[in-house]
N, C-alpha and C positions, 0 to 999 in steps of 0.2 A: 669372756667376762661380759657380764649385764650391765646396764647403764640402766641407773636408779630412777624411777619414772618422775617424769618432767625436769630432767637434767641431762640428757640426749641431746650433744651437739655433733653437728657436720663437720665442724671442721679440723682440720690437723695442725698441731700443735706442734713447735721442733724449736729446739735448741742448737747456739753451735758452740764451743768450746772455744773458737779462733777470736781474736781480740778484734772487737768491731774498726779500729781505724786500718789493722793493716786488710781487712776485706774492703775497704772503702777503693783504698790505696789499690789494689789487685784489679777491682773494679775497672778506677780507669786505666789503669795500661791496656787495657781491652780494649774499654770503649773510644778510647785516644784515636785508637788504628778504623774502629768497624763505622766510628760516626766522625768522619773526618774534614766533613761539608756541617758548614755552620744550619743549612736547614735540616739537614739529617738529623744534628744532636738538637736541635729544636724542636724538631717533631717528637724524638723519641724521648724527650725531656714533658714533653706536653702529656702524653700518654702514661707516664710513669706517675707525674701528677692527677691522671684520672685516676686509675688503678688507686694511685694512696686513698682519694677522695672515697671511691667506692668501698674501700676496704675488702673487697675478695681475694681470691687466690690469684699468685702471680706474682705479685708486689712482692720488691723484693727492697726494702728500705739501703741497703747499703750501695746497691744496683741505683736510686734515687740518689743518694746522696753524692756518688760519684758523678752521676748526670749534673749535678747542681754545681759541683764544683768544675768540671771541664767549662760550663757556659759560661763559668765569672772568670774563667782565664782566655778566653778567647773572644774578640769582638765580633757580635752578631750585623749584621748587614753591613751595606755600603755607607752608612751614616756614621758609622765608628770607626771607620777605617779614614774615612777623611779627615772625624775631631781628634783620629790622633797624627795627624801628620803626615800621614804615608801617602 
């Protein structure tokens, strides 16, 4: 198949059929275990944020959104662990 001239794009296009929240959900039981050090999921929260920023290949928005949600349940550094008590 030809691609009609000056309508040739790079990049790949894909659908997925599975309902976005339980791939959210899927997400973090993963990422729970692989990023279990609050700068791990920092860092790999920061890089997902570039990736979205840049918009190329990679970015995986639901892989994002699970990142986003592990960090608002878990307090990041020693400064949150103290306002909350512990």
């Amino acid at each position: 198949m030809r691609a009609a001239a000056g309508l040739r794009s790079d990049r790949v296009y894909a659908f997925t059929c599975e309902d976005p929240e339980v791939r959210v959900r899927r997400h973090m039981a993963g990422l729970a275990v692989a990023y279990g050090a609050p700068a791990a999921l920092a860092r790999a929260l920061r890089l997902a944020r570039k990736a979205a920023f840049r918009g190329g290949m990679g970015y995986d928005p639901a892989r994002h959104a699970a990142l986003v949600r592990l960090a608002g349940r878990r307090p990041v550094g020693l400064g949150a662990r103290k306002a909350g008590g512990s």
